[in-house]
N, C-alpha and C positions, 0 to 999 in steps of 0.2 A: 637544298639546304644552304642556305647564306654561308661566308663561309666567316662571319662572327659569331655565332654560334657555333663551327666545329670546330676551335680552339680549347674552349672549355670542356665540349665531351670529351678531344682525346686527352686531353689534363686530368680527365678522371679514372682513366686505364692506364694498368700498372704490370698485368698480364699480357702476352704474347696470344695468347689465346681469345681474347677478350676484341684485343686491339685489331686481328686477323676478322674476327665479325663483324665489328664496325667496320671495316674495311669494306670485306663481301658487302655489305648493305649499301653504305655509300656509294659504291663505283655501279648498284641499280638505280639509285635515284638521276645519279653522274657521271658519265666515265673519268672526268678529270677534275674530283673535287679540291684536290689539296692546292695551296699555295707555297711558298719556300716555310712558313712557321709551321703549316700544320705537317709535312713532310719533314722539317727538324725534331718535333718530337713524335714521332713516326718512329725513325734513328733513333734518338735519344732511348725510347722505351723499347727496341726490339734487341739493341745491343748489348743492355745489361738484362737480357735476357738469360738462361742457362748454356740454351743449345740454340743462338742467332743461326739465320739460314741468308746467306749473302743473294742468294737467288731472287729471295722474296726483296732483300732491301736494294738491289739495282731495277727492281719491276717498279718500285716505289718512285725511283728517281725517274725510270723510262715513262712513266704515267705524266709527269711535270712537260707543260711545253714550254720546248726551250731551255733545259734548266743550266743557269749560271754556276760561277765560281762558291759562291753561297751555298747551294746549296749540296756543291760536292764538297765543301769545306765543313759544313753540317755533318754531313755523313763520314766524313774521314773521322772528326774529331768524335762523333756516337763510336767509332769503331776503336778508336784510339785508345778509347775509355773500359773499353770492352775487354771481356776475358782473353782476344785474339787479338791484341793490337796490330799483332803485325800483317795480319789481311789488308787495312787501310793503305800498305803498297803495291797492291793490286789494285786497287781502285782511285791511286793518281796516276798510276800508268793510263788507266783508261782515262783520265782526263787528259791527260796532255795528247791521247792518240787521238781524240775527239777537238784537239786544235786548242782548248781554254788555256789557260795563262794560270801557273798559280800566283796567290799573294802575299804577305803576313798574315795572313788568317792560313794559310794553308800550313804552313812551313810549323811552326811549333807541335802541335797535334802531331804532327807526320812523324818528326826529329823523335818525338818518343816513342813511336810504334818500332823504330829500327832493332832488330834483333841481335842485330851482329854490326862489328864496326865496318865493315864492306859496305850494307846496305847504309850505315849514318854517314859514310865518306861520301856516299855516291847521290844521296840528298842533300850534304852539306855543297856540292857540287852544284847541283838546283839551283840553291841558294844564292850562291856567286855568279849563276848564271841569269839569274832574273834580277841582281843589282840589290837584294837585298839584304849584304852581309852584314853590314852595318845596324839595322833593327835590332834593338836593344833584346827587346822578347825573344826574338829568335838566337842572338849570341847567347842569353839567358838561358836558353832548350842547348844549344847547340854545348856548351859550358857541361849543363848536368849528366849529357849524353855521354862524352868524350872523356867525363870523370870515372866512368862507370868500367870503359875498354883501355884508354889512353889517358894517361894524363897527361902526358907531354901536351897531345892537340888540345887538349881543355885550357892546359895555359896560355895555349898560341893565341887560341880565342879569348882568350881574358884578359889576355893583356895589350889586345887591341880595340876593350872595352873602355867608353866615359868612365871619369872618375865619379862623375854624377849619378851616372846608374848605379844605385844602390844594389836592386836586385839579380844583376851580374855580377858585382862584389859578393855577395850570398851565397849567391851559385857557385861559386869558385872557395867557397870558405867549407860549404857541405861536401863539394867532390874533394877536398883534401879531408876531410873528415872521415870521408867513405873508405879512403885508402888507407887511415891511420898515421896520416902527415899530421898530427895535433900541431905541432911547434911553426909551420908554413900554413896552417889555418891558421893561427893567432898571430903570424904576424900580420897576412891581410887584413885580419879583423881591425889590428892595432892602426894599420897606416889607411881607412876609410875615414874622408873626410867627412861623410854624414852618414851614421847608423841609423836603423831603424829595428822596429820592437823585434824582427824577425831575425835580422843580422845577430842580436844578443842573445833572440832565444837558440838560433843556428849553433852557437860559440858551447852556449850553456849545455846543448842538448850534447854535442860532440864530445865535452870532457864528461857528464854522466852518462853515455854509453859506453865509453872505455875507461869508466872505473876510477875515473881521478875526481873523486865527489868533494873534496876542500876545494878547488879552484872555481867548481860547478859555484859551488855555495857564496865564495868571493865574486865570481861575477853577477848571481842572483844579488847579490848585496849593492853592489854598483852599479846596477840597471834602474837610468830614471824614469822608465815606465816601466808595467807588468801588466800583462794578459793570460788568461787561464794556460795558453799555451804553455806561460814562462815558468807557471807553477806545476805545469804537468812534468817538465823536462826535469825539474831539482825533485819532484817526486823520481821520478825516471831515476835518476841515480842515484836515493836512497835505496831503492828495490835492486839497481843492480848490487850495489854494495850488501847487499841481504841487512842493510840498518832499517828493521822492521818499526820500532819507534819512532824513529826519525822521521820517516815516512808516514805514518800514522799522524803524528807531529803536525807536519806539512799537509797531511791530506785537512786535518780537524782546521787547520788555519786560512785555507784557502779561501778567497774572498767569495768565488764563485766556482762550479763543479763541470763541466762536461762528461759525457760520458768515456771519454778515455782517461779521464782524472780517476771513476770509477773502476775501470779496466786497470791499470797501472795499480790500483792499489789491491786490488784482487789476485793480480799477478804477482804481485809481492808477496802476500801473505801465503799463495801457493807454494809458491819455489822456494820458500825457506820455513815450511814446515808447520805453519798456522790454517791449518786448514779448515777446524771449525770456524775460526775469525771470518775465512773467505766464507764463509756458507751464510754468517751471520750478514755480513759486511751485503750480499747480495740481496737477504731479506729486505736491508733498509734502502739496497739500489731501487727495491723494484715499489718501496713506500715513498720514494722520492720522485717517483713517476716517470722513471728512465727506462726506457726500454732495450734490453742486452742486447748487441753483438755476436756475432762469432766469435769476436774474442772473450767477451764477457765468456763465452759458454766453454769456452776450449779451456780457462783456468779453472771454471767451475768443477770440469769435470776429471780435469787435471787434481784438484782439492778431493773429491770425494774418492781418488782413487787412491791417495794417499795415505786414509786412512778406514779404508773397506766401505763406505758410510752407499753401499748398493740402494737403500732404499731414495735418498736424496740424488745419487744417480739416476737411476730409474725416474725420478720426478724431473730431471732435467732434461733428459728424451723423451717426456710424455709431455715437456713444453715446448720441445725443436718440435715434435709432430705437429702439437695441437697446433701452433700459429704458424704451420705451413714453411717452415727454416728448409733452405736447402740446405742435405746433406751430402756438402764436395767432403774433400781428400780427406782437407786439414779436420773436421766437425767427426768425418768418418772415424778416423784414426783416435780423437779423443776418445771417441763412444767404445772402442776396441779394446784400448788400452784402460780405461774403464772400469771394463766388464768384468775386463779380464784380471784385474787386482785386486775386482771384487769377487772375484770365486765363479763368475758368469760365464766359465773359457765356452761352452754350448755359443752364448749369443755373440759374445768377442766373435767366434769363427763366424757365424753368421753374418754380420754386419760386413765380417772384413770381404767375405766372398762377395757382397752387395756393393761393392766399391768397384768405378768401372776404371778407373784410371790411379791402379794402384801406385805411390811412390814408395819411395827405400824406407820411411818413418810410415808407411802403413805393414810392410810386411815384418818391420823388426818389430813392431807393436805386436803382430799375432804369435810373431815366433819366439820371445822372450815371453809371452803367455800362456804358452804351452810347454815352454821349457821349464817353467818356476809352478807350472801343476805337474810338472812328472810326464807333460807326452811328450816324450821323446822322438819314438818313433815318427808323430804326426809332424813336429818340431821338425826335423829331419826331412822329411818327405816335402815339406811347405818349403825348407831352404832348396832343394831341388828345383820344384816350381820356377820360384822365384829366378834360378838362374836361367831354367829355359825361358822365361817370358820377356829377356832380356834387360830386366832390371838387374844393378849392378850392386853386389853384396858393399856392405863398409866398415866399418869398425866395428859398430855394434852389432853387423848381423853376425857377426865369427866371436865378440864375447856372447852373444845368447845360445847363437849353437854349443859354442865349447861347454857355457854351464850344463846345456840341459846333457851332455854325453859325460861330464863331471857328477850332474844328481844319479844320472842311472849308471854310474861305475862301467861305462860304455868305455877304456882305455886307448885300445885301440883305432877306433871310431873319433876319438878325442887328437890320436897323433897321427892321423890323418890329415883331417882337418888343418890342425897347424902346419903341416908341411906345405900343403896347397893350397895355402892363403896366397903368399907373394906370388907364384908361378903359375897356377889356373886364374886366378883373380885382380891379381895387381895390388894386394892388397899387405903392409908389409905389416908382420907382427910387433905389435906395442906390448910393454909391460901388462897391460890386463891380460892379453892374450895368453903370457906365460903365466901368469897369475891363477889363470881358469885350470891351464896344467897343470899346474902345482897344487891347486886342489882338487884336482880329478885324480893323480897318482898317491895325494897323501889322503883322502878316504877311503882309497882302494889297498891302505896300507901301505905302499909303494915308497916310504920316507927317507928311503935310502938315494932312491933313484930323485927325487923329488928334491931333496938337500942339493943332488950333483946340479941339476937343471937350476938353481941359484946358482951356482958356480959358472954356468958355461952359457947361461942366457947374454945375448947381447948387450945389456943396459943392465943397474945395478936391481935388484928387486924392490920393490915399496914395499910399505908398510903392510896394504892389503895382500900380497902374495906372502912375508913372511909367516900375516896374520892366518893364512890359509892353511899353511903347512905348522902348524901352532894348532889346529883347529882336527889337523890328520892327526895329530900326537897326543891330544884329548881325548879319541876317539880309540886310539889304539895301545892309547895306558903307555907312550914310551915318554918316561922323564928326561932320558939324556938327550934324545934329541931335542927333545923343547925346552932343555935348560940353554944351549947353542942359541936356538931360533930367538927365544926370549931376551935373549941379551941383545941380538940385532935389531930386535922391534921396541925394545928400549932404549935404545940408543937414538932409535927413530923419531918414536912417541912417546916422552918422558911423561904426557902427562896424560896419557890415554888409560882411565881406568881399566878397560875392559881387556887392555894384555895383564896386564898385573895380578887381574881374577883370573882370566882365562892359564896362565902360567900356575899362580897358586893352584889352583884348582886341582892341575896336573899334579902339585908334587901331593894335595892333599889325598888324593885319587890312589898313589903308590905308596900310603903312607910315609912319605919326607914330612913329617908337620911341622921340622923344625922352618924348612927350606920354605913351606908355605907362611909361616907367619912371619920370618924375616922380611918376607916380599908385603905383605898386608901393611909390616911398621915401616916400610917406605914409602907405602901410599900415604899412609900418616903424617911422616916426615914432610913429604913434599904437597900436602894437600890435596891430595889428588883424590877428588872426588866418585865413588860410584854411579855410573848411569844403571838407575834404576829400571828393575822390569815392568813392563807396563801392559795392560791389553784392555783393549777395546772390543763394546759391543754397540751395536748400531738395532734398535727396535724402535719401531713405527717412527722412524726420523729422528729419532734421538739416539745423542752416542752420549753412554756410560763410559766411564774409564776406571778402571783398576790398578792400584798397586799390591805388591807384596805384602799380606797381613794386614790390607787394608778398611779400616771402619769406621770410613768419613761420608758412605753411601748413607742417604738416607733410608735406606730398606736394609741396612746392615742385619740386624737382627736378624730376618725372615733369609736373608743371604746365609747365615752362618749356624741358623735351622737347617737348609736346605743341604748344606755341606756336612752336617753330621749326617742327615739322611741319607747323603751319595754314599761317605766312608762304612755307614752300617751297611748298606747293601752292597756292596762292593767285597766286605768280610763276609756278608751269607752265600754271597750266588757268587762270588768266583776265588779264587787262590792269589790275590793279588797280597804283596808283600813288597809297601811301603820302601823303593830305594834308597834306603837314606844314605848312600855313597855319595849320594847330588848334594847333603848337605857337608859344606866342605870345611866346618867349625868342628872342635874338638870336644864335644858336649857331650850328654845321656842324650840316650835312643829316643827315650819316648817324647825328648824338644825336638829331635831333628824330623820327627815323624810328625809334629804338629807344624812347623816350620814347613815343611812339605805340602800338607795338607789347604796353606791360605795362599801359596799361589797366586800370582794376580791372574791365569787364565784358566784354574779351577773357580776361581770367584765370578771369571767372566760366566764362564759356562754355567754354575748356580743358579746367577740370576736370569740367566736365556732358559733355563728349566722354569724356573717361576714365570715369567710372562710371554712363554709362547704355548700355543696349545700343541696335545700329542702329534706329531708326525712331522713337527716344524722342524727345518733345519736351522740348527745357531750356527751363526757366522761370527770369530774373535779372531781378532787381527793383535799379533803381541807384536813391541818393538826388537825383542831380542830374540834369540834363538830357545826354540820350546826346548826343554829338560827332558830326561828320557822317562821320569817319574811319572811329568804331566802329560806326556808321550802314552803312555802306558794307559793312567785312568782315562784320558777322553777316549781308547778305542774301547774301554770296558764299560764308561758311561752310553758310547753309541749304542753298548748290546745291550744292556740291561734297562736303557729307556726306551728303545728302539728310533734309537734318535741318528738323524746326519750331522759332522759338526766340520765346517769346513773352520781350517784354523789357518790363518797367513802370517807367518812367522817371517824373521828376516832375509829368509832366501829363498823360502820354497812356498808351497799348498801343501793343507795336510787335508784330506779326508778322509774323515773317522768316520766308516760306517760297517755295523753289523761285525764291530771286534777287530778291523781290520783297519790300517792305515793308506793309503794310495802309494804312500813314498815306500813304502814295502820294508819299512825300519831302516832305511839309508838317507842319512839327510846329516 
């Protein structure tokens, strides 16, 4: 076969598998068909393969007669690109044992595969040894390399760079960026005598990754050109700033979109809690005929876990299968954490054991998913694993164990744990840490002990440890200690409604009503707002959403049939008597019993009666903590419909089935 013709067949393979038959085929027509082009993309496509086989790609090169600097500089640079860069220094050793010379084509490719600053010193050596230090490209690599380990040698080399090289100036503006030098990145930026569109979007990107979004926005204003890039980066730091507007803003104004203009705004509307927007926002990614990412799919999935929406999950992983997505760590770990906050802890586990190269954000994914459904024990036994397999626990893997030995009143188990964070692990205890303790002894009643451990914790307690031990005082009916606690988390959080409630609450609970409405006419005084309860249901990809007493659904009516039908049958077939302790106003019984009654995750649950057929499990994800009322009727709705109702409230899984709860009435 000619070999202008086998340019364009291997342009047409994109598989490792694919490109190995053509292979086999060709070397029967020829034994030496390739040239230096078609053996570059040979490299090219076997390295951004999953699992490259360095064996087959030196047989490739041993088939070329003769083969030059070319096309070992081919093959470095396939490798360089590749998931193993740093194999391509084994394969200039074999060059240079084979006598070849390298050149500027060797040297950049090479400078980035270096692992460690040993191996970039000891090619920066190469360098000065073949006369090449001086090449702008290679001070350029040599610049971003030395930003990353050294910066002192990053400066050495850049300030032995032209003033005309722009992209050396660049390189030296992003390694101070990387380091968090903002003010010696802007002054380089300031004293280059020619910018380019890169050098501004560099400046721009570096103040919106660390959060100083007014200067991003001043320099986006005084840049005499713009490129999507430029628009992507002031996107960038609306989303870090969590200015979800803003960014919206910016997205809707953009002259033109690439796909990480789309990723970047997906990833916004994620991480700061718009997660239907993200689901919607990706509908019209994919009418605009852009095809996702991994990252696209890792917010995606990150969105649907945020607010239970399992069936739009589930469609996300029936579209990584269908179009053939590999699933590495990162894709892994979304799909886990997922499952898992979708009530799916069964396939979470599965998935996670399907992971061959597990890291510390795949195993704290399974094990806060197991902690927040009530397994403990499994939660437990996984953190074991995890340390024999020689991954190293971190912060979040000792706050997810601690929770899950805090939901199961595990105490002991709990102060263990914290002792041999620092001393088995290396790992020193932070304020969450005591925080998990403070709520594992104040729901075990322990409030005593629990008050001291604010006292003698190293660092002062936050808001969320006071809020915890506030949370053991509602549970255990003690006003005095959570008139204390209440003062110090008011002092914290003046305008955080939910101590305000959560305190009133208490003294309404002990009858103080006087104590609870003083605190109500402060919320008043000071405007401070209720965050209202909220619960969601997700059916056939649609999420309803509920409030308290709420009758803005369009199926209100047939909802609120449906909930007289629960409360009659609920008075015939069981003994169930309405808490109305939960309502914590000074009314007649029979408003606190209707007050009771609409619920916004009684209302969810109604309508998952009406539109799913007998034996379906409803899934309601509420934003606050479920009541012990609504506690109560979902495990008497599970028995008398014979229904599963998995319910994800703000700290745990509840499954309601057959009268029973999973959390075993601790939570």
């Amino acid at each position: 076969m000619p070999i202008i013709h086998l340019h364009p067949l291997l342009q047409s393979f994109r598989s490792t598998t694919h490109l190995k038959q053509a292979h086999a085929r060709l070397l029967k027509l020829d034994p030496f068909p390739f040239d230096g082009r078609a053996a570059a993309h040979l490299f090219s496509v076997y390295f951004h393969s999953p699992n490259p086989d360095l064996s087959y790609a030196y047989n490739i090169l041993a088939a070329l007669h003769c083969p030059a600097p070319f096309h070992w500089n081919s093959l470095i640079h396939s490798i360089s690109a590749s998931k193993s860069p740093a194999q391509a220094l084994s394969f200039f050793r074999s060059m240079l044992h084979r006598g070849l010379k390298p050149n500027n084509h060797t040297f950049p490719c090479l400078l980035k595969s270096c692992p460690s600053l040993l191996h970039l010193a000891m090619i920066h050596a190469h360098v000065v040894q073949a006369g090449l230090d001086a090449d702008p490209y290679i001070q350029s690599a040599l610049i971003h390399m030395y930003s990353a380990k050294d910066l002192i040698a990053a400066r050495r080399v850049f300030n032995a760079c032209s003033k005309a090289q722009t992209f050396c100036w660049n390189a030296m503006i992003d390694g101070f960026i990387k380091n968090g030098e903002l003010d010696l990145a802007r002054a380089v930026f300031d004293r280059m005598e020619s910018r380019d569109v890169i050098s501004w979007n560099t400046m721009i990107n570096g103040y919106a990754i660390l959060g100083y979004l007014d200067q991003a926005k001043q320099l986006f204003a005084e840049m005499p050109q713009r490129n999507v890039v430029s628009w992507n980066c002031l996107l960038a730091g609306y989303a870090k700033c969590g200015e979800v507007d803003g960014a919206r803003r910016t997205f809707e104004e953009m002259p033109s979109r690439d796909v990480i203009s789309w990723n970047a705004m997906l990833s916004c509307y994620s991480q700061n809690g718009h997660s239907v927007e993200a689901l919607v926002l990706f509908n019209e990614m994919q009418c605009a005929g852009l095809k996702p990412t991994e990252a696209t799919l890792v917010s995606l999935l990150s969105a649907c876990s945020h607010i239970g929406a399992l069936a739009q999950g589930e469609r996300i992983h029936a579209f990584i299968k269908n179009n053939g997505i590999e699933l590495d760590t990162i894709l892994s770990t979304a799909l886990v954490d997922m499952y898992a906050k979708c009530g799916r802890i069964a396939e979470a586990s599965k998935i996670f054991h399907s992971i061959k190269h597990k890291d510390v954000l795949a195993w704290n994914s399974i094990i806060s998913g197991l902690a927040i459904h009530g397994l403990v024990e499994e939660a437990l036994s996984l953190f074991d694993e995890m340390v024999k397999s020689f991954a190293r626990p971190d912060d979040i893997t000792f706050v997810a164990v601690l929770s899950a030995c805090s939901h199961a009143g595990m105490v002991e188990e709990g102060r263990r744990l914290l002792t041999s964070m620092k001393g088995c692990y290396g790992v020193d205890p932070k304020v969450e840490h005591y925080g998990c303790i403070i709520d594992m002894l104040a729901r075990a009643g322990l409030l005593e002990e629990a008050m001291e451990l604010t006292r003698v914790m190293p660092m002062q307690p936050n808001a969320q440890a006071w809020g915890a031990l506030l949370g053991g005082c509602r549970i255990h009916r003690n006003s005095d200690v959570a008139e204390e606690v209440g003062k110090q988390l008011l002092d914290l959080q003046p305008k955080h409604s939910g101590r305000y409630i959560l305190l009133s609450n208490i003294y309404a609970t002990t009858n103080r009503w006087e104590e609870a409405k003083t605190l109500r006419n402060m919320m008043a005084d000071q405007r401070v707002a209720k965050n209202p309860g909220m619960s969601i249901i997700e059916l056939q990809g649609i999420m309803s959403q509920f409030m308290a007493g709420d009758r803005s659904h369009p199926q209100t009516e047939d909802i609120y049939k449906k909930l007289s039908e629960i409360s009659e049958r609920l008075r015939a077939e069981t003994e169930y008597l309405p808490d109305t302790k939960q309502v914590l106003v000074d009314i007649e019984e029979e408003e606190k019993e209707h007050i009771l009654s609409v619920h916004s995750e009684k209302l969810a649950i109604a309508f998952g009666l009406l539109h799913t057929s007998p034996g379906d499990t409803i899934r309601v994800v509420k934003n606050l903590r479920v009541c012990i009322d609504c506690h109560t009727v979902s495990k008497l709705i599970s028995r008398i419909y014979s229904r599963e109702i998995v319910m994800r409230d703000r700290s745990r899984f509840h499954l309601f089935k057959e009268g029973a709860c999973s959390c075993k009435d601790y939570w």
